[in-house]
Every structure is written in structure tokens, then in C-alpha cells.
C-alpha positions as CSV (number, residue, x, y, z in Angstrom):
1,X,50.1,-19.3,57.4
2,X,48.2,-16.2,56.7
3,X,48.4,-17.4,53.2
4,X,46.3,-20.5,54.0
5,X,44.0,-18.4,55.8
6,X,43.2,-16.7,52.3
7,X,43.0,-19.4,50.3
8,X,40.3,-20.9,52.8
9,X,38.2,-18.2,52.8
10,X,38.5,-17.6,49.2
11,X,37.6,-21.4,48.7
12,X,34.3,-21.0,51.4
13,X,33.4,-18.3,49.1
14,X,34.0,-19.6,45.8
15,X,32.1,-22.6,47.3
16,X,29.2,-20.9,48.8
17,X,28.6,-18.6,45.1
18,X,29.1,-22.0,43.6
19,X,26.0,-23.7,46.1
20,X,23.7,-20.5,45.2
21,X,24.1,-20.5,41.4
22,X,23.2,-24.6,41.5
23,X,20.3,-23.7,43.8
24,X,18.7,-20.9,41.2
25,X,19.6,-23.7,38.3
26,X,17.1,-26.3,40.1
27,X,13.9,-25.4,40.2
28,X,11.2,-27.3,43.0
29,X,8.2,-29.7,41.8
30,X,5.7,-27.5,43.0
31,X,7.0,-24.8,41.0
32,X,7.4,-26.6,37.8
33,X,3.6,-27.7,38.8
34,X,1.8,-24.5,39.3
35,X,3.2,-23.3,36.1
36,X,2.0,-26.5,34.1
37,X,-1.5,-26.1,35.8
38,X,-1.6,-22.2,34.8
39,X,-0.3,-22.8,31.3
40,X,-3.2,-25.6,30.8
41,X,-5.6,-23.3,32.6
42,X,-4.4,-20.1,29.8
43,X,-4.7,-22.9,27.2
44,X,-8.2,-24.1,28.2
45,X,-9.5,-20.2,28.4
46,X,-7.9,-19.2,25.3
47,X,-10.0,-22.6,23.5
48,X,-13.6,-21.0,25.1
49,X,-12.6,-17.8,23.3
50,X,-10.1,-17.9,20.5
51,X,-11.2,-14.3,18.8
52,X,-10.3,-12.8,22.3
53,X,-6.4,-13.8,21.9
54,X,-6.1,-13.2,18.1
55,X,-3.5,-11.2,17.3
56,X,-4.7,-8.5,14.2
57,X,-2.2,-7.9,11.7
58,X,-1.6,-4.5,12.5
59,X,-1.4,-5.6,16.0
60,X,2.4,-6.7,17.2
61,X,3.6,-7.4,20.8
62,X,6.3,-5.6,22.6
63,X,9.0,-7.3,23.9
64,X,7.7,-6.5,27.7
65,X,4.1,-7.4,27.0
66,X,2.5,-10.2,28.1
67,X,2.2,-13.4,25.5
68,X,-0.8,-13.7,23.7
69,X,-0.8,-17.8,24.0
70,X,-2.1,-17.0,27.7
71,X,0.6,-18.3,29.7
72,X,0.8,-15.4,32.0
73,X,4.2,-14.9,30.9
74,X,6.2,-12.2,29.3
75,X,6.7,-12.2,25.6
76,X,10.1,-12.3,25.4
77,X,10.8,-15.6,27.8
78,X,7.3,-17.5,26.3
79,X,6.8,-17.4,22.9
80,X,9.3,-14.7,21.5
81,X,12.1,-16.4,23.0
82,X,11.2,-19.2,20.1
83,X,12.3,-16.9,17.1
């Protein structure tokens, strides 16, 4: 008996970890939204003034910087994460 008692809670927990990795998987439309608008809002300022964004080629990006294609995001999850 005491035995089924640790199995159940090891299952509610196992169950509940399970619940919270789906939920960070599975994103919301709002958020896939906003990020769309800001990426075509980067995009749109980055066309008004392209010699602002150029990269010179002594010029590289850290890992931690943020990208120069104007997403707003960090290097390493925009454009680095591509190479």
C-alpha cells in the first residue's frame, strides 16, 4: 500500500514536469505576432538606412551581441544560429 502511494506521487509528478515542458514547447499567437511585427519593423528600418547596419570587415559580432539584421535578437539564436 505504501508502495502505491509512491508510485502515485511519482506519476503526479512525472505528469506535472511532463505538462510544463509541453507548455514552454507551445508558444501563444500573440507571441509569435509581436515578434513577426518587430522583425518586419527591424526589417523596414534597416531598408531606410542600410549603411547604418553594415557590418565592416574588420567588424565581427560576439556571440552575446545583438544581430545586425535588426531583429532585436541575440546573435547567437538569430542569425548565428544559421552557421
Amino acid at each position: 500500500m505504501a508502495r502505491d502511494r509512491r508510485e502515485d506521487r511519482y506519476d503526479q509528478k512525472l505528469e506535472k514536469k511532463q505538462m510544463a515542458e509541453r507548455a514552454l514547447r507551445h508558444r501563444s499567437t500573440e507571441d509569435v505576432e509581436a515578434e513577426e511585427d518587430a522583425i518586419s519593423k527591424a526589417k523596414a528600418e534597416r531598408e531606410k538606412d542600410p549603411d547604418k547596419y553594415r557590418l565592416k570587415a574588420d567588424q565581427t559580432v560576439g556571440r552575446n551581441d545583438p544581430c545586425p539584421c535588426g531583429s532585436g535578437k541575440k546573435y547567437k539564436k538569430c542569425c548565428g544560429s544559421k552557421e
